[in-house]
C-alpha positions as CSV (number, residue, x, y, z in Angstrom):
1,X,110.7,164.4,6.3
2,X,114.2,163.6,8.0
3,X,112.8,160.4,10.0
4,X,111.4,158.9,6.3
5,X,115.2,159.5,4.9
6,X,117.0,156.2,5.5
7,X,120.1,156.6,8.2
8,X,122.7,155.0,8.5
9,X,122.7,151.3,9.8
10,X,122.8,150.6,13.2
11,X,124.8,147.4,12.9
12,X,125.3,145.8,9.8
13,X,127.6,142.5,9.4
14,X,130.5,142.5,7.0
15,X,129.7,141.4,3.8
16,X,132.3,139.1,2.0
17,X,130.1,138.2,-0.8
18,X,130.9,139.5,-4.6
19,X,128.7,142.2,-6.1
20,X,125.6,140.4,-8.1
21,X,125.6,140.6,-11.9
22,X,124.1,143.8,-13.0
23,X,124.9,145.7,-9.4
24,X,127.7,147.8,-8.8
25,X,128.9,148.6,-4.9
26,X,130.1,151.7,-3.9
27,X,132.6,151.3,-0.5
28,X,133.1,154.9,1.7
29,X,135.9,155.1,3.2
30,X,136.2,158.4,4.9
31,X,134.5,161.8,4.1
32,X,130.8,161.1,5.2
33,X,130.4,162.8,8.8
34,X,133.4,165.0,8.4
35,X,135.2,167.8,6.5
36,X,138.3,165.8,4.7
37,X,139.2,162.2,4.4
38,X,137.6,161.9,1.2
39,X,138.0,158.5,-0.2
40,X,135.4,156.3,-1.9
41,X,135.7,153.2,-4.1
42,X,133.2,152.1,-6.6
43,X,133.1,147.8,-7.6
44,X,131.8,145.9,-10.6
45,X,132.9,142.4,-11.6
46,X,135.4,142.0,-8.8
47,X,137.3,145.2,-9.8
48,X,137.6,148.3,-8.1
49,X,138.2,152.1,-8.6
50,X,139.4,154.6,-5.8
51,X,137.4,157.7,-6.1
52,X,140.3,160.4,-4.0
53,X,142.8,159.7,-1.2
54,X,142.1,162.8,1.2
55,X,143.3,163.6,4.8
56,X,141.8,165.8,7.6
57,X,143.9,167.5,9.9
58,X,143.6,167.2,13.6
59,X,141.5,168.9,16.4
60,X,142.8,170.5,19.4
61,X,142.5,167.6,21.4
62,X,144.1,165.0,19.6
63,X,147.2,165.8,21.2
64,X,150.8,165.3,18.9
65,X,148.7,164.0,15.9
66,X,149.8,165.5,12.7
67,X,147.4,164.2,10.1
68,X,144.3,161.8,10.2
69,X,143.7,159.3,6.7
70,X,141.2,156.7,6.1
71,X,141.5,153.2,7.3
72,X,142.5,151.8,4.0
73,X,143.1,148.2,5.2
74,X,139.9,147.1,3.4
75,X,141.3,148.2,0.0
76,X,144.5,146.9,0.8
77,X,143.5,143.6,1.3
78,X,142.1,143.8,-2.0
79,X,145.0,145.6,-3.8
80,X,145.1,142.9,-6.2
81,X,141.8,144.2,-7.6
82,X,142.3,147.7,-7.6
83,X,142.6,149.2,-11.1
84,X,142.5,153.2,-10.7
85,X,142.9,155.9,-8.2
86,X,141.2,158.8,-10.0
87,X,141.2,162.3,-8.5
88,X,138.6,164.9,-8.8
89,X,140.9,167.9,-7.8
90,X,143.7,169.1,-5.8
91,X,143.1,169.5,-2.7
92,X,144.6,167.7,0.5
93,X,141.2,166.5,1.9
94,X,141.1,164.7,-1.7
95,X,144.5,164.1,-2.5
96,X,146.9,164.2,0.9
97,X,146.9,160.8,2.2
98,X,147.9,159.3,-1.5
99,X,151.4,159.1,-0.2
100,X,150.4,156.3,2.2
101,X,148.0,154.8,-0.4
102,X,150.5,154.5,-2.8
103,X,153.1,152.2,-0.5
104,X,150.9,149.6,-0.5
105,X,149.1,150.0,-3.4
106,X,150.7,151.2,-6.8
107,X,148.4,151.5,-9.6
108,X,147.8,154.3,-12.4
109,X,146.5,157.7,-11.1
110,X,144.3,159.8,-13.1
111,X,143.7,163.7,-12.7
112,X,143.8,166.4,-14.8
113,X,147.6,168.3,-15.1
114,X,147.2,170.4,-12.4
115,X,145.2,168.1,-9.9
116,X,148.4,165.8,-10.6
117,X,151.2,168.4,-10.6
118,X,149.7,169.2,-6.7
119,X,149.8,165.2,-6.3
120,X,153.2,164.5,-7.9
121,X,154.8,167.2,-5.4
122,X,153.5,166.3,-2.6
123,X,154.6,162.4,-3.6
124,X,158.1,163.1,-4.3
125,X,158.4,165.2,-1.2
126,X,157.5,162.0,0.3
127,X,160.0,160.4,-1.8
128,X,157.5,157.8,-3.0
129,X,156.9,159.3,-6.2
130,X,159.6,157.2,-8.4
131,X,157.9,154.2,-9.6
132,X,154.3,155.7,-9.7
133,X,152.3,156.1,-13.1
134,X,150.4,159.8,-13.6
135,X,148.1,159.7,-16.5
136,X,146.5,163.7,-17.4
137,X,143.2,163.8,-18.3
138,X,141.5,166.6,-20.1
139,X,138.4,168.2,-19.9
140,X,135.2,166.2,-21.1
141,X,137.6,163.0,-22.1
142,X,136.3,159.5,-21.5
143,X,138.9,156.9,-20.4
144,X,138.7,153.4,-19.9
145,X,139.8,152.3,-16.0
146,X,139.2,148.9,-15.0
147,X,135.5,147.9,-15.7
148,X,133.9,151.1,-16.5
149,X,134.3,154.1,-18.8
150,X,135.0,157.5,-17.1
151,X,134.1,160.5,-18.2
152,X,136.2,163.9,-16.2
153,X,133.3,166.6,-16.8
154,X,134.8,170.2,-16.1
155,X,133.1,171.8,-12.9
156,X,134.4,175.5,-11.2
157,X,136.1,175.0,-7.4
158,X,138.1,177.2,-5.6
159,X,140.8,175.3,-7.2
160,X,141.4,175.0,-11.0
161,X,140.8,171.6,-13.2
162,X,138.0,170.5,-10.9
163,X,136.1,167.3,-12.2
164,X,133.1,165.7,-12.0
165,X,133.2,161.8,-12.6
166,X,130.5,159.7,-14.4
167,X,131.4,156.0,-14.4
168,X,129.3,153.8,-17.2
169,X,128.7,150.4,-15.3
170,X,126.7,147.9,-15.6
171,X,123.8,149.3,-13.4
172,X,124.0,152.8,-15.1
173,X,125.6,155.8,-14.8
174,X,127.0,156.9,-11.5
175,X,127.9,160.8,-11.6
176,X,130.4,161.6,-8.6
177,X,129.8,165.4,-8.3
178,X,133.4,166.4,-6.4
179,X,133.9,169.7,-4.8
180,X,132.0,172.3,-7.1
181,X,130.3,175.7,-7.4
182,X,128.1,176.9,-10.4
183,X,130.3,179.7,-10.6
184,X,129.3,182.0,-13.8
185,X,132.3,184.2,-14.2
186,X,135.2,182.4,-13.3
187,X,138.7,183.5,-13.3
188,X,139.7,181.5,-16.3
189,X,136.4,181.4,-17.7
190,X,136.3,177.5,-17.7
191,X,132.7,176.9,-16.3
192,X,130.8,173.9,-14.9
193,X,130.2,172.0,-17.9
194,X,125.7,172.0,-17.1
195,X,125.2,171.4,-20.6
196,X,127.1,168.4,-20.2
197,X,125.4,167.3,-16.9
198,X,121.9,167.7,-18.1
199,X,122.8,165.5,-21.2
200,X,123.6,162.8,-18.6
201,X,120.9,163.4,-16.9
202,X,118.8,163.1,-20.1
203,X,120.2,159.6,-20.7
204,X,120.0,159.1,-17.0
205,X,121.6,158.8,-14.2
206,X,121.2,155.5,-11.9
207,X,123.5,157.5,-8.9
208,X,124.6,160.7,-7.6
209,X,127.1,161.8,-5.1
210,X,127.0,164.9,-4.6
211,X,128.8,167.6,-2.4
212,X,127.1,168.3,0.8
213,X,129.5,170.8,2.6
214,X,126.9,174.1,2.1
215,X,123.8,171.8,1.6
216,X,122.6,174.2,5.0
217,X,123.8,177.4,3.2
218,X,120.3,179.3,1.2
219,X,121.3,180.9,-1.9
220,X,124.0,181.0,-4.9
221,X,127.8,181.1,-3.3
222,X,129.7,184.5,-4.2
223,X,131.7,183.8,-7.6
224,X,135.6,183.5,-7.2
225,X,135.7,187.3,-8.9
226,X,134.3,189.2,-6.4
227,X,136.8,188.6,-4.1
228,X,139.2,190.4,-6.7
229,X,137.1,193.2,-6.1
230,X,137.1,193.2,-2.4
231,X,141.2,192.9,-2.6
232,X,141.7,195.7,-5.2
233,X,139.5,198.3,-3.0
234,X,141.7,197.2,-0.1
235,X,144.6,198.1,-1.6
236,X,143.4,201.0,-2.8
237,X,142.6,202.6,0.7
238,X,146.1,201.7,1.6
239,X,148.5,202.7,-0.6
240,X,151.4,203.4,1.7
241,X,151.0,200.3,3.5
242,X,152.4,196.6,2.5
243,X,149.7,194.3,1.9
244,X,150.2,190.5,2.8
245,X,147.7,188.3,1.9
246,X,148.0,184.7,3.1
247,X,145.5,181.8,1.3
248,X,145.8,178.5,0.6
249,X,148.7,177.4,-2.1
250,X,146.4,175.4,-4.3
251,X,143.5,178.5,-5.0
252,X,145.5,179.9,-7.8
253,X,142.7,182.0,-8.8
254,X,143.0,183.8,-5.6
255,X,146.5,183.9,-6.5
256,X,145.6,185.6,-9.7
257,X,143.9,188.2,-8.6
258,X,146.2,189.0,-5.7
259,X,149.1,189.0,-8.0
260,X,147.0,191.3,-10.6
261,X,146.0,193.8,-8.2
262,X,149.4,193.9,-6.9
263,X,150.6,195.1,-10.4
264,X,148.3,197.6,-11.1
265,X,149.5,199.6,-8.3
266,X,153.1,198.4,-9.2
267,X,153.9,196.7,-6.4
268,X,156.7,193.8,-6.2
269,X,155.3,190.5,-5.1
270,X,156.9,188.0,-2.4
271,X,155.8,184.8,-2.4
272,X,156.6,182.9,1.4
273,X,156.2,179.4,2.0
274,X,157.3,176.2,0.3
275,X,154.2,175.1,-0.9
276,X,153.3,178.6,-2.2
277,X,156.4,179.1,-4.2
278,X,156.0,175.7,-5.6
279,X,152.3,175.8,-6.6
280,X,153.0,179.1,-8.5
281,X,155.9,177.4,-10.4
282,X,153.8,174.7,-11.6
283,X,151.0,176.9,-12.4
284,X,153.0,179.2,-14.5
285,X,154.6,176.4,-16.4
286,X,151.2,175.2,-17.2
287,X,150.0,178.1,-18.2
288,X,147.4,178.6,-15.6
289,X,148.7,181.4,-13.6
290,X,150.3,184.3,-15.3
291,X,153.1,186.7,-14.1
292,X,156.4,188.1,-15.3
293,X,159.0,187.5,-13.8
294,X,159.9,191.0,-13.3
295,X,157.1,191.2,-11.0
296,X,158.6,189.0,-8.4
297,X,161.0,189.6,-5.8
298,X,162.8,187.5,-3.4
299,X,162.2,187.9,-0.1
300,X,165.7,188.2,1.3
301,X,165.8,191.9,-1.2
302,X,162.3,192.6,0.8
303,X,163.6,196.0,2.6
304,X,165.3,197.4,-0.5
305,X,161.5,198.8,-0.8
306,X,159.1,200.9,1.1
307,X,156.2,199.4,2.6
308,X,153.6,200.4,-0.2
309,X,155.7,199.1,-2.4
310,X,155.6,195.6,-2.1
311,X,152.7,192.9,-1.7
312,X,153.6,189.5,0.1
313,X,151.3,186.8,-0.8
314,X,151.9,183.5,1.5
315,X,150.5,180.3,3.6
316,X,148.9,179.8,6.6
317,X,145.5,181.3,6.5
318,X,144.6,178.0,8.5
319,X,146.5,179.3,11.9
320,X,149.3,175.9,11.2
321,X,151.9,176.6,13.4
322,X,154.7,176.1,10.6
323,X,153.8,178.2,8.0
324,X,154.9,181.6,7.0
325,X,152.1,183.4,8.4
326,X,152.5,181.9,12.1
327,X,156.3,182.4,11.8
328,X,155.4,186.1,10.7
329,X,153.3,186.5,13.9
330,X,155.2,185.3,16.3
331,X,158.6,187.2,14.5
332,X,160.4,183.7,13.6
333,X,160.2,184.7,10.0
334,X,163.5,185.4,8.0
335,X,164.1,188.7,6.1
336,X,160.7,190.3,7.5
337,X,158.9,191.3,10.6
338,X,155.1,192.8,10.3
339,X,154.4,195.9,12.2
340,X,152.5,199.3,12.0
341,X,153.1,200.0,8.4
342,X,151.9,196.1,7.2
343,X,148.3,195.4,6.4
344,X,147.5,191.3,7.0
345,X,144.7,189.8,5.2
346,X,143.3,186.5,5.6
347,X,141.9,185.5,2.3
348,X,139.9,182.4,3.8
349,X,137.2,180.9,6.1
350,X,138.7,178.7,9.3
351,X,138.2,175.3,8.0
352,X,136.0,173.6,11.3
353,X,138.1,172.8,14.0
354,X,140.7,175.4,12.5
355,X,139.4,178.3,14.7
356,X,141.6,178.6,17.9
357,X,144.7,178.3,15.9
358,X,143.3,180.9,13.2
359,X,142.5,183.4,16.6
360,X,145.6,182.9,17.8
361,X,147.6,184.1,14.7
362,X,145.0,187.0,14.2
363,X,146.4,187.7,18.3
364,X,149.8,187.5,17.8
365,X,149.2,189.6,14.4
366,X,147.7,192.6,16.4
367,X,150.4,192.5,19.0
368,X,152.8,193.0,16.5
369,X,150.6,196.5,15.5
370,X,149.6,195.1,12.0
371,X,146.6,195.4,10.7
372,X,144.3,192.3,10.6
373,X,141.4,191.8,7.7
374,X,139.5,188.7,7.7
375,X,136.3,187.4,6.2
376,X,134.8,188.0,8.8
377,X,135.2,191.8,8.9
378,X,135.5,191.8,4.8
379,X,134.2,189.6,1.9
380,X,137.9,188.5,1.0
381,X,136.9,184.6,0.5
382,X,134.4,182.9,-1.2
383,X,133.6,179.3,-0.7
384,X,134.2,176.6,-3.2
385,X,131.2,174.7,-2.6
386,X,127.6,174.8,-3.9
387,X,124.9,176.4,-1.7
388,X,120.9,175.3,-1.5
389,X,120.4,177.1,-5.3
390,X,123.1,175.6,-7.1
391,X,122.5,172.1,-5.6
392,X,119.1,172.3,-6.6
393,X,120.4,173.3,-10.0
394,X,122.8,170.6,-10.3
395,X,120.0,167.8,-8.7
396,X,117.5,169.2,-11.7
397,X,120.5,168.9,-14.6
398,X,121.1,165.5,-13.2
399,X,117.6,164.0,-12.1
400,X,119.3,160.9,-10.2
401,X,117.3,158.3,-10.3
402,X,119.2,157.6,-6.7
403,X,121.2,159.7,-4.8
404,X,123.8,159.7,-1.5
405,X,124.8,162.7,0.0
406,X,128.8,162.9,0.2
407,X,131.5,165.2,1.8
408,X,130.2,167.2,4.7
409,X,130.0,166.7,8.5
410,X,126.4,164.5,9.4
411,X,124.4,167.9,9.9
412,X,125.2,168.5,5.9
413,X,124.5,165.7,4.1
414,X,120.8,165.5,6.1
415,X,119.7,168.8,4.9
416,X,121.4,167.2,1.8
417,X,118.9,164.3,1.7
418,X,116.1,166.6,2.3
419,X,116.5,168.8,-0.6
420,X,116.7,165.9,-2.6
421,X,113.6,164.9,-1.8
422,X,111.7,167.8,-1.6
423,X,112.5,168.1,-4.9
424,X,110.5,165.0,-5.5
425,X,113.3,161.6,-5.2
426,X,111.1,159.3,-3.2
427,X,113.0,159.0,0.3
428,X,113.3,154.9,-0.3
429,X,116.0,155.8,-2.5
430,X,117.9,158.1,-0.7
431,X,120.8,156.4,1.8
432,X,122.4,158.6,4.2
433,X,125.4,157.0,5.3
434,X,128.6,157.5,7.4
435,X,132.0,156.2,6.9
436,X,132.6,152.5,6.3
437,X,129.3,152.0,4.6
438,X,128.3,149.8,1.7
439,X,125.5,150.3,-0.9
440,X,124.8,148.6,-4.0
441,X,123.1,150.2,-6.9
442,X,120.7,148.0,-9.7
443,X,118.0,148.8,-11.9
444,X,115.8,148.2,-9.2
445,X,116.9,151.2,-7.2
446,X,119.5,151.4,-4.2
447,X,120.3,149.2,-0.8
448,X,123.0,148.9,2.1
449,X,125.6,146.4,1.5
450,X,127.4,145.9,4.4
451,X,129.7,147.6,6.6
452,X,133.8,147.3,6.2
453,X,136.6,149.2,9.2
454,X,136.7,153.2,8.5
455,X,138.1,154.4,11.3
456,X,140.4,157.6,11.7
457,X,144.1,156.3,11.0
458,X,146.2,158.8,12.9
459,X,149.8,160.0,11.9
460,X,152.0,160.9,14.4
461,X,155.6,162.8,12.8
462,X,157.7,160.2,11.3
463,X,156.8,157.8,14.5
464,X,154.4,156.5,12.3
465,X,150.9,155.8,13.2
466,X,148.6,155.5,16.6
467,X,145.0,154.3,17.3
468,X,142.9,155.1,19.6
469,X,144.2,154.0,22.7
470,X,147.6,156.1,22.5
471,X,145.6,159.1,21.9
472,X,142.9,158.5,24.7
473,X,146.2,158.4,27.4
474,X,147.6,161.4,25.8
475,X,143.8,163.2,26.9
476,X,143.8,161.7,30.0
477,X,147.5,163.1,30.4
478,X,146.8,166.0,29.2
479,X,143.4,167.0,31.2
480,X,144.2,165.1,34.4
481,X,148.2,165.1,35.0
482,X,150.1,162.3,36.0
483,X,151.3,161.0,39.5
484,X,153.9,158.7,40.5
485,X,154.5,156.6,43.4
486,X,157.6,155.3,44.1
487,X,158.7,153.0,47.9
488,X,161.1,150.4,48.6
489,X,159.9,147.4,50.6
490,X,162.2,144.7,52.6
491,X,161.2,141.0,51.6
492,X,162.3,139.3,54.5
493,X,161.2,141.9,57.1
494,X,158.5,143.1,55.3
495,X,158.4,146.9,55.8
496,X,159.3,149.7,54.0
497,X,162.8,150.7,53.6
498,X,162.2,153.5,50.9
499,X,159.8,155.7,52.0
500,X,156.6,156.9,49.9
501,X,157.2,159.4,47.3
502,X,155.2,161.2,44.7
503,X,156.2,163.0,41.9
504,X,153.4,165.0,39.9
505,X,153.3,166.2,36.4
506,X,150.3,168.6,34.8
507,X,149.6,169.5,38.2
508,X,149.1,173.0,40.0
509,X,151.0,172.7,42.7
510,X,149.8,175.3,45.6
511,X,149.2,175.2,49.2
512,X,146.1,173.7,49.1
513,X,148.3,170.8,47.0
514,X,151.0,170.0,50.0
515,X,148.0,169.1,52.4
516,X,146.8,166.9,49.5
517,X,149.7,165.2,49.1
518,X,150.7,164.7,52.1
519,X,147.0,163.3,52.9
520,X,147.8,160.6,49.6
521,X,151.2,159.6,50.7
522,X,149.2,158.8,54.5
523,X,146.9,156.6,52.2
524,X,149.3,155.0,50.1
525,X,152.1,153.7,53.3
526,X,149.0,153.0,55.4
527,X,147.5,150.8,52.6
528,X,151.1,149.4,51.8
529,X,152.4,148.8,55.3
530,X,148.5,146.5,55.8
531,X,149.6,144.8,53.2
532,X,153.0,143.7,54.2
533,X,151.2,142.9,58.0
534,X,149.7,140.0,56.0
535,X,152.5,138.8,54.8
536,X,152.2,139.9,50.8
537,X,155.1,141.0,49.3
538,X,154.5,140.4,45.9
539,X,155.3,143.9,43.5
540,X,152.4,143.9,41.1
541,X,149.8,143.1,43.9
542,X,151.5,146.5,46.0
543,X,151.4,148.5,43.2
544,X,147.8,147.8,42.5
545,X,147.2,148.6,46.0
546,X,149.0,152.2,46.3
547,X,147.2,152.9,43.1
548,X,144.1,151.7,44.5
549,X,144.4,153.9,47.5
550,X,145.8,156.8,46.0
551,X,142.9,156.9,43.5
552,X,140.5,156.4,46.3
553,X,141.0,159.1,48.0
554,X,142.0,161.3,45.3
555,X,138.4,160.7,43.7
556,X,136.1,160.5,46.7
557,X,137.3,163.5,49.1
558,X,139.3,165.6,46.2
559,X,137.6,165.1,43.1
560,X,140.6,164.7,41.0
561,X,141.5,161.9,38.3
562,X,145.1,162.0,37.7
563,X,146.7,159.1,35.5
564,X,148.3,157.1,38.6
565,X,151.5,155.2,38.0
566,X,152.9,153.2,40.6
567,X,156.8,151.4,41.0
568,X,157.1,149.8,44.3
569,X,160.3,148.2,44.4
570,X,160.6,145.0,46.1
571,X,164.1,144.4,47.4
């Protein structure tokens, strides 16, 4: 079945030409082949909508990068004919990199309250929030963006005011699925809208993209609620001890429950880290998360109570270096240091790529004498994404007439592709594709459109951004060292006045290192002084030489690759 599912195209030119009468074109620009980056935009009659705005943080090896966006230089070029950037939830893989977006491109952004209250933080923290329009959606409203009609259908997430988006164009309806669960007991009781969804999908649906991150997962994911349970027993069998839970700002269900818990067994609760205290303010304000006041305490009054009497809920489940969990492992927090009488959960799964950093905490945690509970000892998260059984569910509510798998490294969105069609969509109209692909949509079914840039666009602090090239020196720096050679050389009586030197970074410098060394600087004044013997004295042509013979040797009788610099000065 997988080779009759069509791949991606091998080599596809760039299409310049306007979408035909009656087709729309959807354009991927990041999410497809990884976890984050999500950004899509869907085109009819010259205008366009941007489906998210997401970023991805950075593996271990991409060394000094801070965040990684989509390459929006295609829709920038356009920005004239961008209406919309709608937003199916809060998230930073959908929402992060709208503060770059939005400097080039500044046009209306639609998301339910909370989706934007996330989004309008994170903008003004930025300081590019000032001349930006926020319009709130509510659940099951049709609006009117640019060409088509959209409709923000209600779906359960790990966070709140999820959507679902079905566009009315010209070629039908397109139903973008976002991140969603079929959750049945929710926190807030606000359920995936099916009865909605199969209406659609009585009227039919021309396109579905659909959320492919558990498409390998068998089975129903665990609802949001049984993680409260998991927590409250926790507590239970601890009551002496404090309890700090660290999650992600933005699951304020998880929050909920935490902070409910934490009451019943009247304990104070600390919130730590920015983004924790802020999200809680705006979810109180809007109703969404409810505490009293009383409950809280400020962390600086923390020792005022004993251990079991308090509950610290914070960031950093993801192992990032500056948030309050990290700075509570390694002891650089203020007010509070975790020991023997502290209890640390991680409420959470390692996002991929997240692991080393998320071991390393969990390290630093136990040398510290706390006690460390993850999900991988206890079932304290549940995922926010639909296994195998609710994707079938939602692919039978929907019936697509075709469909592209969305959001989720390669691996998902194939087993994506071939659930879909085992559960009869002919494989001719299912398109696997990968970031920077085109597809056009029409009554007569679904085809590739072209191919436009979708590269990683990597953010380094606030020097701004790198590509490729930067990064691969910083590997090569990083796994080979660096060595330097430096002489002087006389013009007119063409020898060396300055003798050879080399100066190593990344290096192990041992025994077996002088006698290597001293065998490179031979090399490099033997290679230079043959040189000057035939008369050439020119600077760039000796520095290519020592570099030459340095790497020479280095490689054939050492086997080592260092980055080789050379500055022969020619006096």
């Amino acid at each position: 079945m997988r080779n009759s599912i069509a791949g991606p195209a091998k080599s596809s030119p760039r299409r310049k030409q306007p979408v035909a009468k009656g087709h729309v074109r959807v354009t991927f620009l990041g999410g497809l082949g990884e976890i984050g980056r999500n950004c899509a935009a869907i085109e009819q009659d010259g205008r366009i909508v941007v489906i998210d705005a997401g970023l991805m943080f950075p593996e271990p090896n991409m060394y000094g990068v801070d965040l990684i966006l989509p390459d929006f230089r295609w829709l920038i070029e356009r920005k004239d004919r961008v209406d919309a950037i709608v937003l199916t939830h809060g998230h930073e893989d959908h929402t992060g990199a709208l503060r770059y977006l939005v400097k080039d491109i500044n046009v209306p952004i639609y998301g339910s309250a909370l989706t934007l209250g996330f989004a309008r933080h994170r903008l003004s923290e930025a300081k590019v929030a000032k001349d930006l329009t926020f319009i709130e959606v509510a659940d099951g409203e049709r609006r009117r963006i640019g060409p088509f009609e959209v409709e923000f259908i209600p779906v359960t997430h790990s966070v709140p005011s999820a959507h679902a988006l079905a566009f009315r164009t010209s070629a039908g309806i397109v139903v973008h699925s976002g991140d969603f669960k079929l959750d049945l007991t929710p926190i807030d009781n606000r359920r995936t809208d099916v009865a909605r969804l199969a209406a659609l999908g009585d009227e039919g649906v021309s396109l579905l993209l659909c959320d492919s991150t558990n498409a390998e997962e068998p089975g129903f994911t665990a609802s949001e609620r049984s993680v409260g349970g998991a927590l409250r027993r926790l507590f239970l069998e601890r009551p002496e001890r404090r309890m700090v839970i660290a999650c992600f700002a933005s699951h304020i269900h998880r929050v909920q429950q935490i902070m409910d818990v934490a009451k019943e067994q009247n304990r104070k609760i600390v919130l730590m880290g920015r983004s924790m205290e802020a999200n809680v303010k705006l979810a109180r304000k809007l109703n969404i998360l409810r505490v009293d006041a009383a409950d809280l305490l400020d962390l600086e009054n923390i020792d005022r109570y004993q251990p079991g009497e308090v509950c610290v809920i914070c960031t950093g489940s993801q192992g990032e270096p500056l948030a309050a969990l990290a700075k509570l492992s390694r002891g650089d927090a203020r007010y509070m240091k975790v020991g023997a009488d502290d209890t640390v959960v991680l409420s959470s799964h390692p996002i991929p790529g997240n692991e080393w950093t998320v071991g390393r905490v969990i390290d630093d945690l136990h040398r510290a004498a706390a006690e460390v509970i993850h999900s991988g000892n206890e079932p304290v998260h549940a995922s926010g994404h639909a296994r195998q059984g609710e994707l079938r569910t939602f692919h039978q509510l929907i019936r697509p007439k075709n469909f592209v798998p969305v959001h989720g490294e390669y691996r998902h969105m194939v087993h994506h592709a071939e659930l879909a069609t085992s559960m009869g969509l002919s494989p001719k109209h299912v398109l696997i594709c990968e970031d920077g692909d085109q597809i056009e949509v029409s009554a007569t079914g679904i085809k590739r459109a072209g191919q436009v840039p979708a590269g990683f666009h990597y953010i380094d602090g606030s020097a701004g951004d790198l590509d490729e090239r930067p990064l691969e020196e910083r590997r090569m720096l990083a796994e080979y060292g660096v060595l330097q050679i430096s002489a002087g050389v006389d013009a007119k009586q063409r020898k060396l006045v300055q003798p050879v030197r080399l100066t190593l970074r990344g290096w192990f410098e041992g025994e077996h290192d002088r006698g290597l060394l001293d065998a490179v600087t031979h090399e490099v004044r033997s290679a230079i002084e043959s040189e000057l013997k035939e008369g050439k004295v020119d600077a760039e042509a000796l520095n290519k030489v020592a570099q030459r013979a340095a790497g020479r040797l280095l490689g054939q009788k050492y086997r080592r690759q260092p980055v080789l610099m050379a500055a022969i000065v020619v006096l």
